[in-house]
C-alpha positions in Angstrom: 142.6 56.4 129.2 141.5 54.5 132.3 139.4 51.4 133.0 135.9 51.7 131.7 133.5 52.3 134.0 130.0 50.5 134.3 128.0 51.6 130.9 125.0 53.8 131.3 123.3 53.5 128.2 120.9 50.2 127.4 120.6 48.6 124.0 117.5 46.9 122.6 118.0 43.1 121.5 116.6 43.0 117.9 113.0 42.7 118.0 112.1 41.0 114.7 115.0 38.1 115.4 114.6 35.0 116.9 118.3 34.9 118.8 117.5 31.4 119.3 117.3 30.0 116.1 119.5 32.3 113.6 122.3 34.2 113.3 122.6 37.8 113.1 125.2 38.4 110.6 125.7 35.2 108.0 127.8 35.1 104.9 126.7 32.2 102.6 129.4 31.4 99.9 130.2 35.1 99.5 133.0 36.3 95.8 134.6 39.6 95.5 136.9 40.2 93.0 138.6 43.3 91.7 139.4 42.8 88.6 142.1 39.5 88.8 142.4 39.7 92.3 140.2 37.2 94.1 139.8 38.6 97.5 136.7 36.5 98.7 136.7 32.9 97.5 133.4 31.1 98.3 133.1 32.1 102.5 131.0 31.2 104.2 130.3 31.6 108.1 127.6 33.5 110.4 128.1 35.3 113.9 125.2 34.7 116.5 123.2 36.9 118.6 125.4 39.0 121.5 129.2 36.9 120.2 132.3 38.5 119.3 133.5 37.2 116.3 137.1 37.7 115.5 138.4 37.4 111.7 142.4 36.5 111.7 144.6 36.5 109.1 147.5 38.3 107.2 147.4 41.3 105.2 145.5 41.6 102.5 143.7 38.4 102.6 139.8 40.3 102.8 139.9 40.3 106.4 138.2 44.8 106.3 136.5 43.6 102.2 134.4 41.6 104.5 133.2 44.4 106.9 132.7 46.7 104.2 130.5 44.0 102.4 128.1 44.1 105.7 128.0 47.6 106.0 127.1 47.9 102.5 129.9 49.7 100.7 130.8 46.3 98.5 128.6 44.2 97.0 129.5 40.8 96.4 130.1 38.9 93.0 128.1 36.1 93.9 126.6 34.8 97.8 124.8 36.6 100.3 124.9 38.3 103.1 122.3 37.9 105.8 121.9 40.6 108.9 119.2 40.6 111.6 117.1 38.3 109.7 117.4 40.1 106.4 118.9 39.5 103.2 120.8 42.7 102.3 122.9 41.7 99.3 121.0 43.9 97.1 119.8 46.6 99.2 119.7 50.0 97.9 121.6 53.1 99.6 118.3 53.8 101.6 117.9 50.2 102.5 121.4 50.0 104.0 120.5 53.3 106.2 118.0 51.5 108.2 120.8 48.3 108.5 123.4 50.7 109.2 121.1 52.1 112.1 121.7 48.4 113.5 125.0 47.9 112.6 127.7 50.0 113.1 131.5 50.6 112.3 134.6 51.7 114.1 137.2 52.4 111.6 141.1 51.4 111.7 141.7 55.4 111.4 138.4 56.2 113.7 137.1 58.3 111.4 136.4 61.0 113.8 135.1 64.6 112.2 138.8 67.0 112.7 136.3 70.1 113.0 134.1 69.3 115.8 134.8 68.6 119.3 135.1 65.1 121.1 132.2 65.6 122.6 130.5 67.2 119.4 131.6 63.9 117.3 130.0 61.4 119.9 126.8 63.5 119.8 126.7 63.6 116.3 124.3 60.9 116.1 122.3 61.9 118.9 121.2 64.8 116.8 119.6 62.9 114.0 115.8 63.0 114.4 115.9 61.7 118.7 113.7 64.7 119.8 116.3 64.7 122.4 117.4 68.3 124.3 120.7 69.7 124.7 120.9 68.5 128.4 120.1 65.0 127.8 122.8 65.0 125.2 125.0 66.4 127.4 124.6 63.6 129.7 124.5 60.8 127.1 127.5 62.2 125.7 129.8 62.5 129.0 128.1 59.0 130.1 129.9 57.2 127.4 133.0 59.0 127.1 133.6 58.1 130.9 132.6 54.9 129.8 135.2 54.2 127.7 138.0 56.3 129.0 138.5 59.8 127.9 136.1 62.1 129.9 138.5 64.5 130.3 139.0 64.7 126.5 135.2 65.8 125.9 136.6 69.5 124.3 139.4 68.8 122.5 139.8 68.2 118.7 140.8 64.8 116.9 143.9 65.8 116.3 144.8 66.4 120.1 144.2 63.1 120.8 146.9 59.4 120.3 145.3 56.9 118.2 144.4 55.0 121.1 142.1 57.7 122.2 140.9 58.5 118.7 139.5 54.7 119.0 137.7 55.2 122.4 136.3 58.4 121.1 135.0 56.2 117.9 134.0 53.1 119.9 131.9 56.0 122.0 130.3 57.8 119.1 129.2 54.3 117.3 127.2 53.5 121.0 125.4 56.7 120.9 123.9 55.4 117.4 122.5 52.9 119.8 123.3 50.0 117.8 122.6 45.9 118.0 126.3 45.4 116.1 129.4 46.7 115.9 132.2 45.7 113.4 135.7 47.1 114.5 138.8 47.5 112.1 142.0 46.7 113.3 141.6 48.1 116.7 145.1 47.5 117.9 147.0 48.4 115.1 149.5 51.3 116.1 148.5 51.3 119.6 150.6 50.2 122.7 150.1 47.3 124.3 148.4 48.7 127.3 145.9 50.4 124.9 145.6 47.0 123.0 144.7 45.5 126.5 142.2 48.4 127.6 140.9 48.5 124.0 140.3 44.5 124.5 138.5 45.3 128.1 135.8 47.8 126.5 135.2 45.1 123.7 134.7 42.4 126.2 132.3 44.7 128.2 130.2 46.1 125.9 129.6 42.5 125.0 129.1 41.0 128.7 127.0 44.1 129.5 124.7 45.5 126.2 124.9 41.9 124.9 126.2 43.3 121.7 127.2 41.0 118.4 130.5 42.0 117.7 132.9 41.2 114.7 136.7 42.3 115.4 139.1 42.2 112.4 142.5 41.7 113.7 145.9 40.0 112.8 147.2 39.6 116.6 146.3 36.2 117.6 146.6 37.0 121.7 144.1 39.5 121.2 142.0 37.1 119.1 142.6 34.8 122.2 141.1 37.2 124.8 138.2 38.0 122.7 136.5 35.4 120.7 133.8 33.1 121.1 134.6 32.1 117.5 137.3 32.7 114.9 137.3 32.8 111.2 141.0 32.5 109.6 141.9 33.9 106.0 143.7 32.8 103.6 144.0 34.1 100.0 140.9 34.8 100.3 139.3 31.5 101.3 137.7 30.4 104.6 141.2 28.3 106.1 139.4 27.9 109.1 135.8 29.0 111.5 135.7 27.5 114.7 136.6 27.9 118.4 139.8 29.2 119.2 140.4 26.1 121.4 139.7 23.7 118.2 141.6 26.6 116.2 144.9 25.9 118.9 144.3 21.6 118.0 143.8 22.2 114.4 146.4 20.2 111.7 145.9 22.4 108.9 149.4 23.6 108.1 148.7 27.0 107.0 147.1 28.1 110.1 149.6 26.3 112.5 152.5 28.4 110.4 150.1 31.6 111.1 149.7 30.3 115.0 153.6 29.9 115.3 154.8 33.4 113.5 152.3 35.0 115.8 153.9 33.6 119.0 157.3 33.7 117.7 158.9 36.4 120.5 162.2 38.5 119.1 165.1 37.8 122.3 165.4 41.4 123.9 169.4 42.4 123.2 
């Protein structure tokens, strides 16, 4: 995997939003619960036009319950969920194809198809009702997989590839739905640090160049660091914190300075 190249695909702003004025994804006082367990507690926060968003916290604190609430496969107790103008909380499963046409996912695990090719799984979508021909796939398809790394990978299976690549290949296949978000899960987890940092890189372009809106669920801090415009903290299940990682770094609550100073805590090397 090498440093991403410029991107060759363009992405259209959302035409029915006024970037201006409103957000493009907005939780307002948002429950889940499963059963006893309260996983969101009354959250609240919204992520703006073209910023990266990234939600921090331990495990288990709602941190993916949240993406899976905008992409539609939870529905909350109580709140709402706002996306592109829209309020989706009770959309239907056909409803949520037309959001999920503007918002997409990249999983913690990728989830690549194991029977089709690299280059097969990024033109998946590519295939669904463009009018496009096999050529112009072909050239869509080996655009963005230069983009983000793995050109050389384009005919090899999922199960060829590190999890680092499996990602790329993910992050690839969710541009070639053409989308206005993009909600990733973990990215870093189980990855290398030089991965983490590359990984970081294609986040930060995609952003700088297509303008994208970005959420990035993550429990490493640094990364956090690199990325955000804003950051929303979890804690059993409640909103500790949603601000700028600057007024994050100056903030007095203790639970998130205890969070702040594990993270940075460095084992001495024996």
């Amino acid at each position: 995997m090498v440093s991403p190249p410029d991107i060759p695909i363009e992405i259209i702003p959302p035409a029915n939003v006024d970037t201006a004025a409103q957000p493009y994804i907005a939780f307002d006082r948002v429950c889940k619960s499963f059963g006893d367990l309260h996983v969101l507690r009354d959250i609240s926060f919204d992520v703006k036009p073209g910023e990266i968003l990234c939600i921090l916290g331990r495990s288990g604190v709602g941190k993916s319950v949240a993406l899976q609430h905008i992409m539609g496969f939870l529905k909350p107790d109580s709140g709402r969920i706002l996306v592109a103008g829209e309020d989706i909380t009770h959309f239907n499963e056909a409803q949520m194809q037309q959001v999920r046409r503007k918002v997409t996912m990249v999983f913690q695990n990728g989830a690549l198809f194991d029977s089709l090719t690299v280059g097969e799984n990024v033109a998946f979508p590519l295939r669904e009702g463009r009018g496009l021909s096999d050529d112009q796939i072909e050239q869509i398809v080996r655009g963005l997989l230069e983009m983000v790394g793995v050109a050389e990978m384009v005919d090899l299976l999922p199960s060829d590839l590190s999890t680092g690549m499996k990602r790329s290949v993910a992050i690839a296949r969710a541009l070639a739905a053409e989308p206005q978000a993009i909600l990733y899960d973990e990215p870093t987890t189980m990855v290398d640090p030089l991965i983490a940092n590359l990984l970081g890189s294609l986040i930060q372009k995609l952003q700088n160049q297509l303008k994208l809106t970005s959420i990035v669920v993550t429990h490493d801090m640094r990364f956090a660091e690199r990325l955000a415009d804003r950051v929303l903290f979890l804690h059993q299940g409640r909103a500790e914190f949603f601000g700028t990682v600057e007024q994050m770094k100056h903030s007095d609550d203790e639970v998130l300075q205890q969070f702040l100073e594990l993270d940075a805590f460095v084992l001495p090397q024996l």
